[in-house]
Each structure stands twice: as structure tokens, then as C-alpha cells.
C-alpha positions as CSV (number, residue, x, y, z in Angstrom):
1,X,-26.2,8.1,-15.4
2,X,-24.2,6.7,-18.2
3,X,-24.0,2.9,-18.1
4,X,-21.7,0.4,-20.4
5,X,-24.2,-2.2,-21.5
6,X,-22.5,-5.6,-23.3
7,X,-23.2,-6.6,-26.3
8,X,-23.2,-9.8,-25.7
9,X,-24.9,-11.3,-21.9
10,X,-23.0,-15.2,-22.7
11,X,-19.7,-16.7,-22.7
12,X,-19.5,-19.4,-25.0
13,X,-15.9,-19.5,-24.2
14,X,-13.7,-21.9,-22.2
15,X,-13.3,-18.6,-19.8
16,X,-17.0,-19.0,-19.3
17,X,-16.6,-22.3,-17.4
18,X,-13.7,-20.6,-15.3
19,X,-16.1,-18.2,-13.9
20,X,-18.8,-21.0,-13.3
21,X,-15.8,-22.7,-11.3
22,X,-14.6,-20.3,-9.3
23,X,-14.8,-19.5,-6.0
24,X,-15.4,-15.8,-6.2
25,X,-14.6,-13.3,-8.5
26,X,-12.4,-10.1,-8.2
27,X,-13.6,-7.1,-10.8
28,X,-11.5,-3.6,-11.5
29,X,-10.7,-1.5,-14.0
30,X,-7.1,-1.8,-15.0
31,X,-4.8,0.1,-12.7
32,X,-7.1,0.1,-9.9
33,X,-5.2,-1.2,-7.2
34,X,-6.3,-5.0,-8.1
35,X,-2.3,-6.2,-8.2
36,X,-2.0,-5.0,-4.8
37,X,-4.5,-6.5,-3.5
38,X,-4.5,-9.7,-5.4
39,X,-0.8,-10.0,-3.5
40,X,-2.2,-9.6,-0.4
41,X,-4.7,-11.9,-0.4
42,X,-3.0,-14.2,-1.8
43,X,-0.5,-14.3,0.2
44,X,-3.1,-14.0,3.2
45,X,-4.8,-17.8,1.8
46,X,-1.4,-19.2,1.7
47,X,-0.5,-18.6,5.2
48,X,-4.0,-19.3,6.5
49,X,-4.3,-23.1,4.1
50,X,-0.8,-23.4,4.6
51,X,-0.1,-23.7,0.7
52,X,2.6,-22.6,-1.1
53,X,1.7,-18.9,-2.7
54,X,0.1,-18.9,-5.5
55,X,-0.7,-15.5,-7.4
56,X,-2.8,-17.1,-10.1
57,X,-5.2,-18.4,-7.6
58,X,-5.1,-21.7,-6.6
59,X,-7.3,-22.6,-9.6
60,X,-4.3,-25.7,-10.3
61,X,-2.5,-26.1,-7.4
62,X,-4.7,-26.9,-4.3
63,X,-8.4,-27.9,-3.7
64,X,-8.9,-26.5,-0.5
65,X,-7.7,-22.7,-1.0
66,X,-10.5,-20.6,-2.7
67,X,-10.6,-20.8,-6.4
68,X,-10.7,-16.9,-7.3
69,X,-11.0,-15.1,-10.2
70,X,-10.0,-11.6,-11.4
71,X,-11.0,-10.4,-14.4
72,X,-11.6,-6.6,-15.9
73,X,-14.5,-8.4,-17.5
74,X,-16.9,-5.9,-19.6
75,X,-13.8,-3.5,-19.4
76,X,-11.7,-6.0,-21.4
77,X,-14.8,-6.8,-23.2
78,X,-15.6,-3.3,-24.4
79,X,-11.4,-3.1,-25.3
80,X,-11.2,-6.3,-27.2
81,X,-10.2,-5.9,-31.3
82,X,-11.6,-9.5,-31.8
83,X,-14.6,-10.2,-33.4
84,X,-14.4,-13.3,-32.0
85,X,-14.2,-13.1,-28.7
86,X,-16.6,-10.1,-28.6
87,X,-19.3,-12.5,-30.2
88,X,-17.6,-15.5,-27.6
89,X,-18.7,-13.2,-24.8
90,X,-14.9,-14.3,-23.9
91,X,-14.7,-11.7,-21.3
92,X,-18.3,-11.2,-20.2
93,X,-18.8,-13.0,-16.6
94,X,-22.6,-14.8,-16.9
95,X,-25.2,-13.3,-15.0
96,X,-25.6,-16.6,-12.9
97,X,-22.5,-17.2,-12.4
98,X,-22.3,-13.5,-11.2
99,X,-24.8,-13.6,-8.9
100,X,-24.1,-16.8,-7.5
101,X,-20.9,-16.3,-5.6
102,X,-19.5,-13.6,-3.6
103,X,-17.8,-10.8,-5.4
104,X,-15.1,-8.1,-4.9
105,X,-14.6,-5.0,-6.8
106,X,-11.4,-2.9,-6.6
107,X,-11.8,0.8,-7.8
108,X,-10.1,3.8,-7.4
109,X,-10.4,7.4,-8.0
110,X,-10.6,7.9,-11.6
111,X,-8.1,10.9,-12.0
112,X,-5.5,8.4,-10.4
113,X,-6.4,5.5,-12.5
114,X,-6.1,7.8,-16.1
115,X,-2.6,8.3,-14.7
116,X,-1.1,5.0,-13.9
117,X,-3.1,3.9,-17.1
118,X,-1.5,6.5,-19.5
119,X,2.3,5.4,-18.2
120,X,1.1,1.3,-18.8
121,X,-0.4,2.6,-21.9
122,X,2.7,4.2,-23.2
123,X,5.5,2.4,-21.5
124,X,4.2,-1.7,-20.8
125,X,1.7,-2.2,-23.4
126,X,2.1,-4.2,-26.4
127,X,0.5,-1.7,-28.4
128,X,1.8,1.3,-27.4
129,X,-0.3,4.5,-26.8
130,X,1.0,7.1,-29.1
131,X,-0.7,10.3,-27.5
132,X,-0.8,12.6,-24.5
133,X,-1.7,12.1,-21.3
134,X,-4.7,14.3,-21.8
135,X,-5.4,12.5,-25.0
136,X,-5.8,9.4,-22.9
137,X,-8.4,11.1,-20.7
138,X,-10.7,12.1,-23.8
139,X,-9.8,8.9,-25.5
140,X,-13.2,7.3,-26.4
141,X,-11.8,3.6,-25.3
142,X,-9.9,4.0,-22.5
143,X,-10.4,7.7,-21.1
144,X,-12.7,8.9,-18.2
145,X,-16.1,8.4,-20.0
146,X,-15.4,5.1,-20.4
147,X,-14.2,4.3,-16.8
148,X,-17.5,6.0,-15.7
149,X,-19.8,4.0,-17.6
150,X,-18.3,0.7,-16.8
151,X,-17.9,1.5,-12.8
152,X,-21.7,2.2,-13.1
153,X,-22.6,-0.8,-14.9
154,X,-21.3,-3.3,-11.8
155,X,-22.7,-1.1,-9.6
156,X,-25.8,-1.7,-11.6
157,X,-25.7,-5.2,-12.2
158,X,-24.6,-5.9,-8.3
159,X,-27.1,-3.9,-6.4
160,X,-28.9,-5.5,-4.0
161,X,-26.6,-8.6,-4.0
162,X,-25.6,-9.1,-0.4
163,X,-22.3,-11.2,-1.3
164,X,-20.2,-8.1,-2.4
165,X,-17.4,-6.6,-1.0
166,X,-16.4,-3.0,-2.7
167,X,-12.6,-2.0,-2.4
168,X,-11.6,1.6,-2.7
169,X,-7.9,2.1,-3.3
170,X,-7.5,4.8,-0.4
171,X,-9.7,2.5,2.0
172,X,-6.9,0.1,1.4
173,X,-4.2,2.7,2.5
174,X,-6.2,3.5,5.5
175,X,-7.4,0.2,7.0
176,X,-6.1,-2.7,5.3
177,X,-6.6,-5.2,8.1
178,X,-10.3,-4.5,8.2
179,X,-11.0,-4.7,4.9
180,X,-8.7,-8.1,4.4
181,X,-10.6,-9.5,7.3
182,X,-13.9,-8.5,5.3
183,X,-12.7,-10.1,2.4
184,X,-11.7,-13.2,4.1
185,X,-15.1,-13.4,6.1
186,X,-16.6,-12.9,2.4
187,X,-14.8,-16.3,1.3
188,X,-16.6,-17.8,4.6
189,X,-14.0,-18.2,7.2
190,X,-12.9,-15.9,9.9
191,X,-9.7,-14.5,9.5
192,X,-6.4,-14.9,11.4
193,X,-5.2,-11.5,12.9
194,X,-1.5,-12.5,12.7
195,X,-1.6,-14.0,8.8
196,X,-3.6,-10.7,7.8
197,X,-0.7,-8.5,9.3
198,X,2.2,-10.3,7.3
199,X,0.0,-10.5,4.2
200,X,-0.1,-6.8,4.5
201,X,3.4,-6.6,5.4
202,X,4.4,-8.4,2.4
203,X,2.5,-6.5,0.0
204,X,4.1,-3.7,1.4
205,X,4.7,-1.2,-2.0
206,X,8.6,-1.3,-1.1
207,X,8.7,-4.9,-1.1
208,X,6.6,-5.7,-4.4
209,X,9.0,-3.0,-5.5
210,X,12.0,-5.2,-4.8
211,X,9.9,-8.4,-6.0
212,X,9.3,-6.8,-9.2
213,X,13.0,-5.4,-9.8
214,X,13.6,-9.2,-9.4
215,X,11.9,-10.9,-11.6
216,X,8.2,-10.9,-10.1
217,X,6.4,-13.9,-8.4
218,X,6.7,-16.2,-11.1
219,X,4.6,-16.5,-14.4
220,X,5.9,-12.8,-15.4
221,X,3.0,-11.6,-12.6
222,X,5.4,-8.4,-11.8
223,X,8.0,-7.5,-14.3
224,X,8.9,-4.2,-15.6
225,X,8.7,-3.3,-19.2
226,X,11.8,-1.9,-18.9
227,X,13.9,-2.0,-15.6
228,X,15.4,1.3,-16.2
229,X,12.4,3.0,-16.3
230,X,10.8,3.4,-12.9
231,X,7.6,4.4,-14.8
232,X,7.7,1.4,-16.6
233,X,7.1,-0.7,-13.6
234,X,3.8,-3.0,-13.1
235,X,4.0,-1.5,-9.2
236,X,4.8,2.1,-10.4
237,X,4.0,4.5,-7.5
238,X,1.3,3.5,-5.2
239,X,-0.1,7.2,-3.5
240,X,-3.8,8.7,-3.2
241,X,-3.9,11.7,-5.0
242,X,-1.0,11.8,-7.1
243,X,-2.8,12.6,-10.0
244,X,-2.2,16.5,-9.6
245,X,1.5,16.2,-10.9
246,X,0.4,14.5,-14.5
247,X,-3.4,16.0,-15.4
248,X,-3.5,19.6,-16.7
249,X,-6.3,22.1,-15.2
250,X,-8.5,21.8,-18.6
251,X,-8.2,17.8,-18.0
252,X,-9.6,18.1,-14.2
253,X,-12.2,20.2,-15.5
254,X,-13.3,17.8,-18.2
255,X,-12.6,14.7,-16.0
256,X,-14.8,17.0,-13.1
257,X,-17.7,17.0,-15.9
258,X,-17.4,13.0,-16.7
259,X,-17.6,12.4,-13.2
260,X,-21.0,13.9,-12.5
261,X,-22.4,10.9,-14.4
262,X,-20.6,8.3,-11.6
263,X,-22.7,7.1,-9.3
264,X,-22.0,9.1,-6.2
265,X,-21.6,5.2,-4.2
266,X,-17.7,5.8,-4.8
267,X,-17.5,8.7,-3.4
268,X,-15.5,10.3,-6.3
269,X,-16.2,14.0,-6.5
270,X,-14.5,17.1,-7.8
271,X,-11.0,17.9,-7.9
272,X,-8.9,19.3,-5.1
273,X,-8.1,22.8,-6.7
């Protein structure tokens, strides 16, 4: 089983003390689903505290609402051009701090990921990726090797904890309120059945849609790269399985190899043919 090991195990870095502050921490690959539900709980602690919402989390704004951190941690790590934050750790969430507070972890089928990564990649990013979509899925950085190994090293580095809550992305389709409610009970209080339903109900894809097309929930959160573009969108399509329309045969059978090496805890096997 391949596993992404750090380079570095410290963060010497004022991001460092951030995840020794926080409440709990949220960890995904990019374009895992994390947005969506970073919007719903948020919204969900803001009716339940009765604070105003707060997308960033509440590390500023209130002392009561649970301070919590996302972060694509040894992802970004691993992605990171500086030398300086590389040898900062800058990304790289300590080990006590990781073990010492309850932890979520957003993923999603791999196939669907490489897909809503190559449109960010090509269309939002600041350094815009100049290849294929299937060059994406080989790519050494960003492509399905590299997703594999890093899913596999926080399943790694979190077994046996009792304090974590994993998040598929179809799981959230399916039953939202239960796995809200889980989340909640995670963060150590029971959940309110009403709040949870219009926290799902406003994270609703049409209306993040519509909060996006206006201008987002403040701090650029949601914004398109180019409002024009619907594939340019932060909230870009939201569907299980849509992978088939973008990924050629030869990539599903390459991304069907990779995937062997993923720990079978996802649940991510071959592809539909």
C-alpha cells in the first residue's frame, strides 16, 4: 500500500499554533466535497450558538462556537514550491495536536475528484494547468497516485483514534442529516433536528450555486474564476459518478490500477464499465 510520508513531522510556523488552537480539524484532498460541507456546518453552528455565519470558522468572531480547522495539510505540503515552508512544516498538522482533538476527513471517489480537480486546475488556479485531462490523472503531483498515497497516509496516521469522523462524498448525498448529527455529536453536543435540516437546506447545490453567482459568502469563499464559465465555478457540478463523461477508457484502466493500492476502508473500487 503506497503511503505519502512528510518530510518534515513539525510546524515551526504560525499555522502550527492554529492547529494547536483549534477545536477540531477538517482534512480532504482538494475537490473532495470539503466546501460543501464546510457550508453546512457552518451554517448548522450558527443557528445552533446563535452567531452570525461564519465560513472561516469562528476562529475571530466568537468564543463559544467551535474553533475548526480545514486544511489539505500533507496534500498542500507535498504541492508546496517553497522551500520554506516545506522545511516550516507550514502545512503539516503536529502529531499531538492531531491526536489530540477530534477530526473529520472529507473524501471522495478518486475518479470524481481528478475531474473537478482538472477544471480548477485549468480554469480557477493561479497557475494554470496547461495539459489534458488525462495528463492530470498521470501527473506525478496532482494525479491518482498521488491522491492514493495521501488518502492512505491519514488513514494511517488516524487508525485506532476513536475521535474521527470519515466523510464520503456520496454518504453525504445519501444521508446528510445523520452524518451532520455525527459531526455535531463529534464536537460534543447533541444536535438540533430542525437547525441540521436548514443547514442542509442551505447548502443545497442550487443555492450555493446562486451564492456563488453573487459574490460568495464574504472573504471571496465562493467566487467564480470567471462567471461565464459554468466550469469555472468553485461549486461546479456536485453528482456521484460523473466522472464517466470526462475520463477516457485507457484513464479508468490506469486510475483502476492506482486504486488497488487504496486502502479498501473507502470503499473505492473499479470502474463502472
Amino acid at each position: 500500500m503506497k503511503v505519502y510520508t512528510p518530510s518534515v513531522t513539525w510546524n515551526l510556523s504560525r499555522k502550527g499554533a492554529r492547529y494547536r488552537q483549534a477545536s477540531a480539524l477538517v482534512l480532504s484532498v482538494p475537490k473532495s466535497g470539503r466546501t460543501w460541507f464546510r457550508v453546512m456546518l457552518s451554517k448548522y453552528l450558527s443557528l445552533h450558538f446563535g452567531e452570525e455565519l461564519d465560513i472561516g470558522g469562528y476562529a475571530e468572531s466568537s468564543t463559544v462556537v467551535p474553533n475548526i480547522l480545514y486544511s489539505h495539510e500533507i496534500w498542500s505540503h507535498r504541492m508546496t514550491s517553497s522551500i520554506r515552508r516545506r522545511l516550516l512544516g507550514f502545512y503539516i498538522c503536529p502529531e499531538s495536536a492531531l491526536l489530540d482533538k477530534p477530526v473529520m476527513v472529507v473524501h471522495r471517489d478518486p475518479r470524481d475528484v481528478l475531474v473537478s480537480l482538472y477544471f480548477h486546475a485549468r480554469k480557477r488556479s493561479r497557475r494554470k494547468f496547461q495539459g489534458t485531462v488525462s495528463d492530470l490523472v498521470r501527473d506525478r503531483d496532482r494525479g491518482a497516485a498521488a491522491m492514493v498515497a495521501v488518502m492512505n497516509a491519514w488513514r494511517q496516521r488516524l487508525s485506532g483514534k476513536p475521535d474521527v469522523l470519515w466523510i464520503g462524498y456520496a454518504d453525504l448525498h445519501a444521508r446528510p442529516q445523520q452524518l451532520l448529527g455525527d459531526a455535531a455529536r463529534l464536537l460534543g453536543f447533541e444536535p438540533i433536528q430542525d437547525y441540521v435540516q436548514q443547514a442542509i437546506d442551505f447548502s443545497k447545490f442550487e443555492n450555493m450555486r446562486n451564492l456563488e453567482n453573487r459574490g460568495g459568502l464574504g472573504k471571496g469563499f465562493l467566487s467564480p474564476g470567471n462567471a461565464a464559465d459554468p466550469e469555472s465555478f468553485k461549486v461546479r457540478s456536485g453528482v456521484v459518478g460523473g466522472y464517466g463523461k470526462h475520463l477516457q477508457a485507457d484513464d479508468l484502466v490506469y486510475i483502476d490500477e492506482v486504486l488497488q493500492d487504496l486502502d479498501p476502508f473507502f470503499g473505492y473500487s473499479r470502474s463502472v464499465k
